[in-house]
C-alpha positions as protocol buffer text, in pm:
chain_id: "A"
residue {
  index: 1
  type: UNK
  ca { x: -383 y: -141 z: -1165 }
}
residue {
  index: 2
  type: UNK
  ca { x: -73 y: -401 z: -1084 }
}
residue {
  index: 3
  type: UNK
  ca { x: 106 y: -288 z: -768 }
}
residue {
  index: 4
  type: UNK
  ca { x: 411 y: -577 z: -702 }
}
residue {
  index: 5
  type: UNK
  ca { x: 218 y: -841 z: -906 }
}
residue {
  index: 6
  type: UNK
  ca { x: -138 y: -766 z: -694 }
}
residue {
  index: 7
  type: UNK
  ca { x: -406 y: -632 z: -921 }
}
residue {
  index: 8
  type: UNK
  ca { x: -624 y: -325 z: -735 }
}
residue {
  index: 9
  type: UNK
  ca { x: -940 y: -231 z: -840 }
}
residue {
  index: 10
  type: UNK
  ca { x: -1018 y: 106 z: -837 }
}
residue {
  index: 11
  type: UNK
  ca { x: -1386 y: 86 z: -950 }
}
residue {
  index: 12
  type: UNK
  ca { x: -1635 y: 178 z: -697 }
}
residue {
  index: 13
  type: UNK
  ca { x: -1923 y: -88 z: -574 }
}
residue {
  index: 14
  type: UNK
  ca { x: -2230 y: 83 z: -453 }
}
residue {
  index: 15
  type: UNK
  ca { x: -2343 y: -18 z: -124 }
}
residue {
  index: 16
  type: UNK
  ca { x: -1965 y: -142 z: -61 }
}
residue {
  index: 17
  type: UNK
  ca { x: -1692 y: 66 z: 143 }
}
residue {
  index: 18
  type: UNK
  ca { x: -1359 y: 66 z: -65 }
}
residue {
  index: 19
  type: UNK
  ca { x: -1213 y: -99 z: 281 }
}
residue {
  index: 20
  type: UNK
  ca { x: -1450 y: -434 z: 243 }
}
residue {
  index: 21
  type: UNK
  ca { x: -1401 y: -472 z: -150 }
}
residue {
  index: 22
  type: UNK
  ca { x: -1175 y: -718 z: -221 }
}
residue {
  index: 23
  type: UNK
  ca { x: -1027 y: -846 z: -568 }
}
residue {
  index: 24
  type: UNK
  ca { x: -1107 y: -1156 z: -679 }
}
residue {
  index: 25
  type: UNK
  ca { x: -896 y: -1483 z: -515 }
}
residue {
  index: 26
  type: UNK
  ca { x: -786 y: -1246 z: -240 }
}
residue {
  index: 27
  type: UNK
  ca { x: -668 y: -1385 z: 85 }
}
residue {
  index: 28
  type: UNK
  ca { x: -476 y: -1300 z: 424 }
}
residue {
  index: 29
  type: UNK
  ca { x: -150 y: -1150 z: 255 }
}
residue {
  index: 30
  type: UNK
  ca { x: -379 y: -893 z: -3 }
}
residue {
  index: 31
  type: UNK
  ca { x: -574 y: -806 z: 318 }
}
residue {
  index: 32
  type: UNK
  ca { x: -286 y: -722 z: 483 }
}
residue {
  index: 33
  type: UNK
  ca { x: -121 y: -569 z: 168 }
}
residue {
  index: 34
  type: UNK
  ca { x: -470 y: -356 z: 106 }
}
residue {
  index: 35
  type: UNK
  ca { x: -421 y: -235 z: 475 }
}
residue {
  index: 36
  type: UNK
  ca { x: -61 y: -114 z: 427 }
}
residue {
  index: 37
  type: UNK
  ca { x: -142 y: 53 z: 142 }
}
residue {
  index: 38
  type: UNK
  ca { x: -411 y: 276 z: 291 }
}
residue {
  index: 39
  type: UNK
  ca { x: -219 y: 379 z: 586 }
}
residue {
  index: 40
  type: UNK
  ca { x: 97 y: 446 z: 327 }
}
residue {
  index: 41
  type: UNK
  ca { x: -201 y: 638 z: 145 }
}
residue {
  index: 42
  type: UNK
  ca { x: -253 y: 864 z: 454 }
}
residue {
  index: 43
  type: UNK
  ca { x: 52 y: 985 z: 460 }
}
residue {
  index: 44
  type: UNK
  ca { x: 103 y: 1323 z: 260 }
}
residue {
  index: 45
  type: UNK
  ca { x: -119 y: 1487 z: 15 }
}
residue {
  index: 46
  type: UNK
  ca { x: -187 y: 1348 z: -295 }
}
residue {
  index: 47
  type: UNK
  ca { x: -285 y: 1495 z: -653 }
}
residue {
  index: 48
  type: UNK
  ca { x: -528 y: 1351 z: -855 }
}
residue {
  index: 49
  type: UNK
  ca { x: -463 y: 1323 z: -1232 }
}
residue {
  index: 50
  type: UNK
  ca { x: -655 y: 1608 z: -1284 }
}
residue {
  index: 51
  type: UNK
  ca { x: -513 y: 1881 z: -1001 }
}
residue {
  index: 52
  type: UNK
  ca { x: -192 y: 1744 z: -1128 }
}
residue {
  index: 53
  type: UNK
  ca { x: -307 y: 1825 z: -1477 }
}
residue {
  index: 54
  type: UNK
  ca { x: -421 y: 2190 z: -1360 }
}
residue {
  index: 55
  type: UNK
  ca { x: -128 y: 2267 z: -1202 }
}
residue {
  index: 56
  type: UNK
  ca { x: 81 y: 2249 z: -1472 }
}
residue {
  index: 57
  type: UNK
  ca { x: -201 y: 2397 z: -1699 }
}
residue {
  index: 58
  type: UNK
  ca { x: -226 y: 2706 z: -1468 }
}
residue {
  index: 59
  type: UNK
  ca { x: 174 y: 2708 z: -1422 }
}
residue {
  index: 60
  type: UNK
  ca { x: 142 y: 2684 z: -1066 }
}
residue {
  index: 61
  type: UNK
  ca { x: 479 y: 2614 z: -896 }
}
residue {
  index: 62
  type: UNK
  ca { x: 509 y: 2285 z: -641 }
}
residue {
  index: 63
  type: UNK
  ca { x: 720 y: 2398 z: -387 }
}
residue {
  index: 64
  type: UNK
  ca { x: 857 y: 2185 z: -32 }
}
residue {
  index: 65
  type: UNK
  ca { x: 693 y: 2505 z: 175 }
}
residue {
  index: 66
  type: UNK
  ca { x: 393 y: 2519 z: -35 }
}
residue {
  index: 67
  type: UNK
  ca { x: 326 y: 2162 z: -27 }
}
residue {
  index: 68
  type: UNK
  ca { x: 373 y: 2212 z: 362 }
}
residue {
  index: 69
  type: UNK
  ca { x: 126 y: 2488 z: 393 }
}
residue {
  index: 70
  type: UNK
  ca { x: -118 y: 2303 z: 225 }
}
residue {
  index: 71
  type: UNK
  ca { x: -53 y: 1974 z: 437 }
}
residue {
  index: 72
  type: UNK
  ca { x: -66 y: 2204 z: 769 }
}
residue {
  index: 73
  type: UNK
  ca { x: -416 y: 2374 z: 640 }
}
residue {
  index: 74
  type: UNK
  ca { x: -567 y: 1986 z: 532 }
}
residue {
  index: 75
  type: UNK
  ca { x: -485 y: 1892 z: 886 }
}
residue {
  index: 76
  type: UNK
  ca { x: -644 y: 2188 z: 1040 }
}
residue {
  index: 77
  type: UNK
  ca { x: -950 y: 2149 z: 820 }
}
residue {
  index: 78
  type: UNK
  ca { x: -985 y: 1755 z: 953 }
}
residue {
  index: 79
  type: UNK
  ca { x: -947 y: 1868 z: 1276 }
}
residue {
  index: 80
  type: UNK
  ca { x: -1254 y: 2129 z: 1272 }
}
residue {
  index: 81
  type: UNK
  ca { x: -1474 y: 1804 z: 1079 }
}
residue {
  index: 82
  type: UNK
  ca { x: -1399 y: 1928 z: 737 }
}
residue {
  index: 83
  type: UNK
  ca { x: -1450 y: 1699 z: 462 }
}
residue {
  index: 84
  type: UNK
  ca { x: -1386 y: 1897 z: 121 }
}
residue {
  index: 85
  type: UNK
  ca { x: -1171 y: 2234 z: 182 }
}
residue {
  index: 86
  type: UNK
  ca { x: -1097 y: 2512 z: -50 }
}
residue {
  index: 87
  type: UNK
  ca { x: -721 y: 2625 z: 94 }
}
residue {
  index: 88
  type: UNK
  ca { x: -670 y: 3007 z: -36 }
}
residue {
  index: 89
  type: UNK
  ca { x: -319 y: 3087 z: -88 }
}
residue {
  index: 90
  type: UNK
  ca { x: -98 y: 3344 z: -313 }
}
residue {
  index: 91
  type: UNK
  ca { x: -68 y: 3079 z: -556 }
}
residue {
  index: 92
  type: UNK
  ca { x: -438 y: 2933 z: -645 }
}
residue {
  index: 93
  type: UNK
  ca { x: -688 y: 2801 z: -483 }
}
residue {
  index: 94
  type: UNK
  ca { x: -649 y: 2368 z: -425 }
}
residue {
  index: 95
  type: UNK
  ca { x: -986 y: 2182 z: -373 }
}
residue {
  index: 96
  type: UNK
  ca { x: -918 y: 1873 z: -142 }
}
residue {
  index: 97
  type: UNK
  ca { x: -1096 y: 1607 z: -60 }
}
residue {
  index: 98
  type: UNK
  ca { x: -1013 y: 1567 z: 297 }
}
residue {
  index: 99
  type: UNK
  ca { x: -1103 y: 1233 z: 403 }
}
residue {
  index: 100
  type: UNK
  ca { x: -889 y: 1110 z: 74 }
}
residue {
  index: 101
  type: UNK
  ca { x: -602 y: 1355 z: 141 }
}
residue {
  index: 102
  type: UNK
  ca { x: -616 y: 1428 z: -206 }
}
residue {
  index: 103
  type: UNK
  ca { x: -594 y: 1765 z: -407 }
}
residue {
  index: 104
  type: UNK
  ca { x: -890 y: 1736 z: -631 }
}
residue {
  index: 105
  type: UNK
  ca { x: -848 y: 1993 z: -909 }
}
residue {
  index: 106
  type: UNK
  ca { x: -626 y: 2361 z: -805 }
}
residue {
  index: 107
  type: UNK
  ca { x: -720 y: 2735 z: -985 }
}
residue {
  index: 108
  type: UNK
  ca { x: -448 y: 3031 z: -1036 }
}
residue {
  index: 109
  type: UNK
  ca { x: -532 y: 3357 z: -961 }
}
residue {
  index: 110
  type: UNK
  ca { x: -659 y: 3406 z: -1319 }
}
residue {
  index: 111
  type: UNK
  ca { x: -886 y: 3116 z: -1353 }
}
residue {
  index: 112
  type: UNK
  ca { x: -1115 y: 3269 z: -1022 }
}
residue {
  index: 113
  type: UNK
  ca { x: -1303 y: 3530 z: -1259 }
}
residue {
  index: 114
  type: UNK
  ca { x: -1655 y: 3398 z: -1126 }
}
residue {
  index: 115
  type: UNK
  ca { x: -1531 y: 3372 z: -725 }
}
residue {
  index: 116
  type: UNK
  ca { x: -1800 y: 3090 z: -680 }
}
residue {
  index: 117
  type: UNK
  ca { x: -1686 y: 2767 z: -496 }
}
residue {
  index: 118
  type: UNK
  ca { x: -1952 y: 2509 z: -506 }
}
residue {
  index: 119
  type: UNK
  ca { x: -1933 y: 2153 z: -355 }
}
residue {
  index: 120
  type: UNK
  ca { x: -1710 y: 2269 z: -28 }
}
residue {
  index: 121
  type: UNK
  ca { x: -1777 y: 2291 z: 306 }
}
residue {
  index: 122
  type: UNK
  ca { x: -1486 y: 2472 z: 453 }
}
residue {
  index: 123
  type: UNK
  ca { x: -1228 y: 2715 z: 324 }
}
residue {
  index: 124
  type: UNK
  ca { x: -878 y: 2781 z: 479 }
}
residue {
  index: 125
  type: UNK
  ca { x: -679 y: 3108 z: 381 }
}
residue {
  index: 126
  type: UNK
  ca { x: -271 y: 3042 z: 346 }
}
């Protein structure tokens, strides 16, 4: 992906931390650009393609106080040494990964006919 004329690789190296990869030709200023952009990354909660997908699937409505409820629960979850949290509200169930700070994939009320969560290690009710 091109971010401001900077190419970003988003495939994964094994053995490699995503902090230590580095596109080919880097130097100082992508360093310092890569660096930015995770700490700009921290901030919020983000949607992957799929959740985002889901959630308009499953006609679940985005909301400023929902999207605060779920930012409040991710931040309680880190706190306790979660690291992927179901958060249990009115509206669905949202899967994050909390070290990414990213809603993974989300479920409506309808779509929880087999109440199994697998792949979690905490679970926050709303």
């Amino acid at each position: 992906m091109d971010v401001n004329g900077m190419r970003i690789y988003e495939n994964s190296v094994p053995g490699i931390p995503h902090q230590q990869r580095q596109a080919p030709g880097t130097g100082e200023r992508q360093t310092e650009f890569g660096q930015l952009l995770q700490e700009k990354a921290g901030v919020g909660l983000n949607f992957s393609k799929h959740a985002a997908k889901r959630l308009n699937e499953r006609g679940i409505a985005m909301d400023s106080q929902l999207m605060n409820d779920l930012e409040h629960a991710v931040e309680g979850a880190r706190k306790k040494g979660a690291k992927d949290v179901a958060i249990i509200g009115a509206q669905g169930v949202f899967i994050v990964n909390v070290p990414n700070n990213t809603v993974v994939t989300t479920m409506g009320q309808q779509d929880m006919k087999e109440r199994v969560f697998t792949n979690i290690d905490s679970a926050v009710l709303l």
